[in-house]
C-alpha positions in Angstrom: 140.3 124.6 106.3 138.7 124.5 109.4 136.2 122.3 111.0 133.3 124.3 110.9 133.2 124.4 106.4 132.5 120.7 107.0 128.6 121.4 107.0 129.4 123.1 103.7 130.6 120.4 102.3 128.3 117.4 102.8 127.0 117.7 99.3 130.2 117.1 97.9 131.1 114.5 100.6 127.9 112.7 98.9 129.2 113.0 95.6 132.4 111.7 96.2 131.8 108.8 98.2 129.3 107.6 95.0 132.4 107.5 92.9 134.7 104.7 92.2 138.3 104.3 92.3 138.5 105.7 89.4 136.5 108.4 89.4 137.6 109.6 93.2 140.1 112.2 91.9 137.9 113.5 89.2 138.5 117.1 88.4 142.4 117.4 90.5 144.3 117.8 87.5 142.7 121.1 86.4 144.3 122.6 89.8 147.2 124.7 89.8 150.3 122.9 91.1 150.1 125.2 94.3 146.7 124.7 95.0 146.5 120.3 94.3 144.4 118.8 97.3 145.3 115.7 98.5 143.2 112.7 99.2 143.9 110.6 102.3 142.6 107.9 103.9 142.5 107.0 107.8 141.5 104.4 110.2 139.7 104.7 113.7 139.0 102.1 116.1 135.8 101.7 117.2 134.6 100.0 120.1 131.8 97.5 120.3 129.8 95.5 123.0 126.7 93.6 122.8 123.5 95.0 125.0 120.2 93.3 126.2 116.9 95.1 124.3 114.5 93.9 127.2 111.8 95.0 125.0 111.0 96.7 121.6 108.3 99.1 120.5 106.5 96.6 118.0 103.9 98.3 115.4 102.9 95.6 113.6 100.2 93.8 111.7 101.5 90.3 112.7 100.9 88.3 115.8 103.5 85.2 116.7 102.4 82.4 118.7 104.7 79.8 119.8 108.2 78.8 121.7 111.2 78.2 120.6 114.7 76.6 122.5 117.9 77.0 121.3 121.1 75.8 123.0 122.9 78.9 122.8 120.5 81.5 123.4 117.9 79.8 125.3 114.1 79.6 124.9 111.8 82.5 124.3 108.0 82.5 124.5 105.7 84.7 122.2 101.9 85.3 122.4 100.0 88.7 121.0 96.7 91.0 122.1 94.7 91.8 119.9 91.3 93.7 119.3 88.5 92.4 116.8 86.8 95.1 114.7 83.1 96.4 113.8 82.5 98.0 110.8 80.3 101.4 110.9 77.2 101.0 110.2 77.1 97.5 111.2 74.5 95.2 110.7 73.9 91.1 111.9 71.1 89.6 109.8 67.5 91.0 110.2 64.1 90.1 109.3 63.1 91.6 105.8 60.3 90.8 103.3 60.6 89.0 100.0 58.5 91.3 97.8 57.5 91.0 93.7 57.6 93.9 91.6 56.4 95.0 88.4 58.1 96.3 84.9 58.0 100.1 86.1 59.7 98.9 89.2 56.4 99.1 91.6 55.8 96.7 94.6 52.8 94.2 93.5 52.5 92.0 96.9 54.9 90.3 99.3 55.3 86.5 98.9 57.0 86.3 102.5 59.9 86.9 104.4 63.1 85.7 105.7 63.7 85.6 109.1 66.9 84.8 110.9 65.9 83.7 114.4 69.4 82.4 115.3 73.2 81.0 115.7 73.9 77.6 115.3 77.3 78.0 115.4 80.2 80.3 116.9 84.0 79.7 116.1 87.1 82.1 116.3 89.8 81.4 113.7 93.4 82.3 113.8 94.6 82.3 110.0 98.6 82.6 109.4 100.7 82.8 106.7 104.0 81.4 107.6 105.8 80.1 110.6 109.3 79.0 112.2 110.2 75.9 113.3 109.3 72.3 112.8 105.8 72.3 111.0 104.7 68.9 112.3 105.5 69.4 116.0 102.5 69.2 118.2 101.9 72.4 120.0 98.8 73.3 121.6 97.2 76.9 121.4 94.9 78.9 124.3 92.9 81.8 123.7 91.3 84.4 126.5 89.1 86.9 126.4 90.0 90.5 127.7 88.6 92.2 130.9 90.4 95.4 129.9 90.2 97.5 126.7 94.3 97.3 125.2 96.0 100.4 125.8 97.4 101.0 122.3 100.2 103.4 123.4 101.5 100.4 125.0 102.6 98.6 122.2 106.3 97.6 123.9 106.8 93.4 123.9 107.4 93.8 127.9 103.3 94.2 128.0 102.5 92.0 130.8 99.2 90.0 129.7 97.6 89.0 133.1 97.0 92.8 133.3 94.5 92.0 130.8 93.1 89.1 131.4 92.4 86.4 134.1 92.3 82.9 133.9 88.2 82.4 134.1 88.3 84.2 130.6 89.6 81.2 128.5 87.6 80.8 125.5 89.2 77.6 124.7 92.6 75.3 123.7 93.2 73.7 120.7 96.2 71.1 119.8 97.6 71.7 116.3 100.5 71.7 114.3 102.1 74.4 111.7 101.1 72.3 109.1 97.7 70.3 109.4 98.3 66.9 107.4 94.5 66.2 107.5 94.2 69.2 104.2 94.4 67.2 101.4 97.0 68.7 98.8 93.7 69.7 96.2 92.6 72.1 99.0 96.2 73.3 100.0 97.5 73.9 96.1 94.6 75.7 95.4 95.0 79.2 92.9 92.6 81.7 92.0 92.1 83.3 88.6 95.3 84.9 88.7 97.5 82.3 90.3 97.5 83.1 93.8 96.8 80.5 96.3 93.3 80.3 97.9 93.9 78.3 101.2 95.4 79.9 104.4 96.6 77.9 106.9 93.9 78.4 110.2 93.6 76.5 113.7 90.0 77.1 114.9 88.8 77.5 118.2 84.9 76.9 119.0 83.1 78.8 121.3 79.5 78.3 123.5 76.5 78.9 120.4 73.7 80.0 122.7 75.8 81.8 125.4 78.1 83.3 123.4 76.7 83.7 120.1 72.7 84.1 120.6 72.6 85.8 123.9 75.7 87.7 123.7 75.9 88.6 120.3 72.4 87.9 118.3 70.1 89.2 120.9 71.8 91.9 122.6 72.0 93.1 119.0 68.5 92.9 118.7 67.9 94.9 122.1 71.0 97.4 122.0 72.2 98.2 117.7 73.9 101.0 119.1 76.5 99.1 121.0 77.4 97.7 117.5 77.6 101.0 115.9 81.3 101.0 115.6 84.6 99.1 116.8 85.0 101.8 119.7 81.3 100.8 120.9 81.5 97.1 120.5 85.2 96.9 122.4 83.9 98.8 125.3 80.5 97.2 125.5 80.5 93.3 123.8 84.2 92.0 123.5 87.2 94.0 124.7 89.6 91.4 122.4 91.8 88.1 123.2 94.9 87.1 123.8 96.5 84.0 122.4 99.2 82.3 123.6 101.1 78.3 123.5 100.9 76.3 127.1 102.2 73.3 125.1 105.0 72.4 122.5 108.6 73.5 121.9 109.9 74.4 118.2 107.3 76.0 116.2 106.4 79.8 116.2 103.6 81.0 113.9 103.1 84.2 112.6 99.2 85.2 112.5 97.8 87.7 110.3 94.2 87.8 111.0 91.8 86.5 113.8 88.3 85.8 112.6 85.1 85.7 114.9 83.0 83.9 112.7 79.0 82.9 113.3 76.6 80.4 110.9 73.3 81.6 111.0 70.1 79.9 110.6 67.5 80.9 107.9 64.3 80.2 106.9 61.2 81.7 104.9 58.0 82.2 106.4 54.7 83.7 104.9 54.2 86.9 105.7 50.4 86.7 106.8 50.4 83.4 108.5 54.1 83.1 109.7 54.2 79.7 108.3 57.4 78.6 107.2 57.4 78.6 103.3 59.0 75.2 101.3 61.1 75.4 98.4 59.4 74.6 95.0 60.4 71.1 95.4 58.6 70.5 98.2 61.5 70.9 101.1 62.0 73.1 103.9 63.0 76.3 103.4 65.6 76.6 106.3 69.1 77.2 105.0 72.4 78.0 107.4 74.6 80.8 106.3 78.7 81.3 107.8 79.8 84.4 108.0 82.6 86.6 109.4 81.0 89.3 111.7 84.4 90.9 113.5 87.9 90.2 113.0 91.6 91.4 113.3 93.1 91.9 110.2 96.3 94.0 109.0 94.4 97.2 109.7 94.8 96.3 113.4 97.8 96.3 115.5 98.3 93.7 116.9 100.5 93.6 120.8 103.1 91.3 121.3 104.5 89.4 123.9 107.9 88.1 124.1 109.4 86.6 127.1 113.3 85.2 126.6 115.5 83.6 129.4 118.2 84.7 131.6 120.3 82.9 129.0 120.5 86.0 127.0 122.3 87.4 129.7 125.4 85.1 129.0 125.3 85.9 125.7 126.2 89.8 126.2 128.4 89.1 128.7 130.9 87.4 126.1 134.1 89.7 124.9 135.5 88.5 122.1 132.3 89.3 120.0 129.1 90.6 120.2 125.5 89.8 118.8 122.3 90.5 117.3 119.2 88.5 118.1 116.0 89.0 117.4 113.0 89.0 118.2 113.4 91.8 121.1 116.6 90.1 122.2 120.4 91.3 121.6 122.0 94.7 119.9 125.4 95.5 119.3 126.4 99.0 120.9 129.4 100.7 118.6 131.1 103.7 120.2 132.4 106.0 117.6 135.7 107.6 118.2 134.5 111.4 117.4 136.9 113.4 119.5 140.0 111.2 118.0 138.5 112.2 114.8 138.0 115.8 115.6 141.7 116.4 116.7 143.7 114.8 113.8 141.6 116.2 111.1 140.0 119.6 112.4 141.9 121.5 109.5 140.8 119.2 107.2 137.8 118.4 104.8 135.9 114.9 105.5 134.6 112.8 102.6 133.3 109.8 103.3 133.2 107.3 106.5 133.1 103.5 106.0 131.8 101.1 108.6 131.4 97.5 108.5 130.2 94.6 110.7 131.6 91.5 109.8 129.3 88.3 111.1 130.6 85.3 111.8 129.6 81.7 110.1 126.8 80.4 111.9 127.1 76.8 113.1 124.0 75.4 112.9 123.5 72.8 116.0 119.9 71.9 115.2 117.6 71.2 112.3 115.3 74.5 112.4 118.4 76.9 113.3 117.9 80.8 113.0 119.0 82.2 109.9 121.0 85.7 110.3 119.0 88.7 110.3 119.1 89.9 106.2 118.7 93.6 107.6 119.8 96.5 109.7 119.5 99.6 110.9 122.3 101.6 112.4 120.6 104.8 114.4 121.9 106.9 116.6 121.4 105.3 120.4 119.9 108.6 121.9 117.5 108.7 119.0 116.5 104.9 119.0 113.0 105.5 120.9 111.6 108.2 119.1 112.6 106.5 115.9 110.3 103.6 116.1 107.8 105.4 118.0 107.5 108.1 115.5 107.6 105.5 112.6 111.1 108.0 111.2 112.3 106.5 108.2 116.2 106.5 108.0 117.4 110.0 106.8 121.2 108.7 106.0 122.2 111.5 108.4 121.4 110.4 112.1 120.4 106.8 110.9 120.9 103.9 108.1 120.1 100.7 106.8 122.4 97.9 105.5 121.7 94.6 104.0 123.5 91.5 105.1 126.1 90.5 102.3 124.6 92.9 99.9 128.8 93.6 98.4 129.1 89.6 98.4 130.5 89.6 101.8 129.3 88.0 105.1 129.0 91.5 106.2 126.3 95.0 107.2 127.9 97.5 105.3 127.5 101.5 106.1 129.6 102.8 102.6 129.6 106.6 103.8 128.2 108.0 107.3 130.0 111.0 107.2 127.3 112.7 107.4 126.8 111.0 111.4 129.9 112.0 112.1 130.2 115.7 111.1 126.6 116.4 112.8 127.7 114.4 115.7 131.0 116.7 116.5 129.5 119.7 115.4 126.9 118.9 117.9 129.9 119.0 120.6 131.5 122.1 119.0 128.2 124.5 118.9 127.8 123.2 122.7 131.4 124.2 123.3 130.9 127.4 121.4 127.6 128.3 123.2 129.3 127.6 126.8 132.5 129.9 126.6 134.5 130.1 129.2 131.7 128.0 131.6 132.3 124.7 129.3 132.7 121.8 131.2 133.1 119.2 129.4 132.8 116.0 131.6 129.4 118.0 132.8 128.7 117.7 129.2 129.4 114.6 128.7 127.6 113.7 131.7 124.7 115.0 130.5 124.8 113.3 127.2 126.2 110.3 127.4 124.6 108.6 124.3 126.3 111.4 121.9 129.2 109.3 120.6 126.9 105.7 120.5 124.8 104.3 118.1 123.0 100.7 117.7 122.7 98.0 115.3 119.4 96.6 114.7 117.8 93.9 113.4 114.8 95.3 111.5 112.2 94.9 108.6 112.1 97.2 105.9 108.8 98.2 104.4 108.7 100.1 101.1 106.8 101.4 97.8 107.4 99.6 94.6 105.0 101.0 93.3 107.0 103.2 91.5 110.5 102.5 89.0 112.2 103.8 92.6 111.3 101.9 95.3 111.4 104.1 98.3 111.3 103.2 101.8 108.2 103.8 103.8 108.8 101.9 106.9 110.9 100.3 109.6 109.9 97.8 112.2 111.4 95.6 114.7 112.7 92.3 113.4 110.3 90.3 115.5 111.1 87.0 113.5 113.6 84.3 115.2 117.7 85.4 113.9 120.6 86.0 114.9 124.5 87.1 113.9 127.7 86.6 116.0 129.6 89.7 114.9 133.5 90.6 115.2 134.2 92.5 118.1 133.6 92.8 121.5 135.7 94.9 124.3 138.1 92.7 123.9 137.6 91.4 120.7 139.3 92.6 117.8 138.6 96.2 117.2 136.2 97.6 114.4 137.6 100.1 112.2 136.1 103.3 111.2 138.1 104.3 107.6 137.7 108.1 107.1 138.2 109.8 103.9 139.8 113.6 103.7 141.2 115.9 102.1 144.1 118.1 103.3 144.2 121.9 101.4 148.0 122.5 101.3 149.1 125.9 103.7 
């Protein structure tokens, strides 16, 4: 049979590789003796090598803070940039009148009105809900305004920050640790009506009340509601965003989801002829203070990360006798798959399934707070790894895959059948060959395309729908949490197999 019926055939490549052992040969007794297929099974080296990812295109919802050391990979650094948003049609407190009305819903006479005339207090709060690391080590956190709206095309962890800021813009630095000992457990164990807990771990920065909050914020409002009129109008005209980043403490990395700007306004009633202030019933003053959340970055905003790791990385991938995956924005393993091997031993024959594993090593963990190994993967296509992330693609088992760390029970990433990859890949070459004629050249070719035979394995998180029996997958991102895996392999390491299922037609 030749090559080209392999396209043909991918359905029942499918179907096959979901069988068992015992099911594989479903169907071959029915033959005729002269027409039996045979089933065979073949191995393939495969070729490996650890690469450095520099940076990775990071769409997320989730800013880390923090630094982290380790003795074998060296320290890495992470801050985020981040916008806050305004809500259309947005309003800050305004002076209205209290007014009585009758049974048929008609106004009778206005008893006064309350007036807020100012902020007493300004704070920005970074809330997160988890972090790496020791939780009692004492880190210290800074925060800087922005000069420059973000550029959210730019969203790769290579952004350099001091494009978009200056050192005259800090807001503030706070000391803290992951976990504040001064919240007493009634606070922290706190659950709502359904059971889920109330308190969110925060560190709080306080900012200038008449500067920043009156003059900035109250009163320019008062003059100027239409710079408020939307998050594109207050970016550009009030606050461009922050950045936040550790200048202190070794060990703990948060990961924020959500940055509140958060103002306490004062109130009070005053009578509407007179502009007395009104008292209460009992007697006291009528002025009352009032916190609320005016802007803030939540999951609806992406938030820009920064990650800056050591030269000791560089050691890492030059090692031979493995390679490695580390995350965040830090190590991939590079396999090379051996399609032209493949292509001339079984050109006449049908392909059914192709198995690849990565087997990781046991970790040996040299320090309390050691990285665990990433639990998931994705194996893409290397010349297809940008536009993957960038075009939030979802794996399509054809040109990409994902694989679960010990999901058979192993200490492995397991890709059960990616024949698929490896027919499109070789027909690739064949309809280039085809289209060429006589003029192929086929180091020209391979010139040209040098990523044709490679693909990456990547430490990623996997977003999906369950809300449905079938959970489906509905996104990927970068694994931007600390991990790592020391893999078999290597160029000089021992080689990975690729074991390709066929089946030969007799003559």
């Amino acid at each position: 049979m030749k090559w080209r019926y392999l396209g043909t055939l991918l359905a029942a490549a499918a179907l096959l590789s979901a069988c068992d052992e015992e099911t594989g040969s479903l169907g071959m007794e029915m033959l005729p003796g002269s027409d039996a297929m045979s089933a065979h099974t073949i191995s393939f080296d495969v070729n490996t090598e650890s690469i450095l990812a520099d940076s990775v295109f990071a769409k997320t919802s989730i800013g880390y803070i923090g630094r982290v050391s380790d003795p074998d990979f060296g320290y890495y650094e992470a801050g985020f940039l981040t916008a806050l948003t305004c809500t259309e049609n947005f309003s800050l407190p305004e002076v209205y009148k209290e007014t009585e009305w009758d049974d048929e819903g008609n106004a009778t006479k206005a008893t006064g009105m309350m007036t807020c005339d100012s902020v007493t207090a300004v704070r920005l709060v970074v809330f997160y809900n988890d972090w790496f690391g020791d939780s009692l080590n004492a880190c210290r956190m800074s925060a800087y305004e922005l000069n420059q709206v973000l550029d959210y095309d730019k969203r790769y962890t290579d952004i350099d920050p001091k494009d978009y800021y200056d050192e005259s813009g800090l807001l503030g630095r706070v000391a803290y640790s992951a976990y504040d000992t001064t919240v007493p457990d009634s606070v922290r164990n706190e659950t709502d009506s359904n059971g889920d807990a109330t308190y969110t771990p925060y560190v709080i920065f306080k900012l200038p009340t008449v500067e920043f909050g009156q003059k900035r914020i109250l009163d320019e409002y008062r003059k100027h509601p239409e710079k408020f009129a939307n998050s594109e109008a207050f970016i550009n005209n009030i606050f461009k965003g922050i950045y936040l980043t550790t200048d202190q403490g070794d060990g703990t990395v948060l990961y924020a989801n959500e940055v509140d700007l958060q103002m306490q306004f004062q109130f009070h009633y005053l009578n509407d002829s007179t502009g007395v202030k009104l008292k209460k019933e009992d007697g006291t003053d009528s002025t009352y203070y009032s916190m609320q959340t005016v802007f803030a970055s939540t999951k609806e905003v992406t938030q820009i990360n920064h990650f800056l790791s050591s030269d000791k990385l560089k050691s890492k991938v030059g090692e031979k006798n493995c390679t490695y995956l580390k995350s965040p924005a830090g190590i991939f393993t590079q396999a090379t798959l051996p399609y032209d091997e493949i292509y001339a031993q079984l050109a006449n024959d049908t392909l059914n399934g192709a198995r690849l594993t990565f087997t990781s090593y046991r970790q040996e963990h040299k320090q309390d707070f050691s990285m665990n190994v990433p639990d998931e993967v994705l194996l893409v296509r290397k010349q297809d790894y940008i536009k993957f992330f960038e075009n939030n693609e979802v794996p399509d088992n054809q040109t990409s895959y994902v694989a679960t760390h010990g999901a058979y029970g192993t200490n492995q990433y397991t890709f059960g059948n990616i024949a698929r990859l490896v027919t499109t890949c070789i027909n690739e070459k064949q309809q280039a060959r085809q289209n060429a004629g006589n003029a192929w050249d086929e180091a020209a070719w391979e010139a040209a395309h040098p990523d044709w035979d490679k693909v990456l394995l990547i430490p990623v998180r996997i977003n999906t729908d369950t809300s449905t029996d079938n959970a489906r997958i509905i996104g990927i991102e970068h694994d931007l949490q600390p991990g790592y895996a020391k893999l078999q392999g290597g160029p000089e390491g021992e080689r990975l197999k690729l074991e390709v299922t066929y089946t030969t037609f007799p003559e």
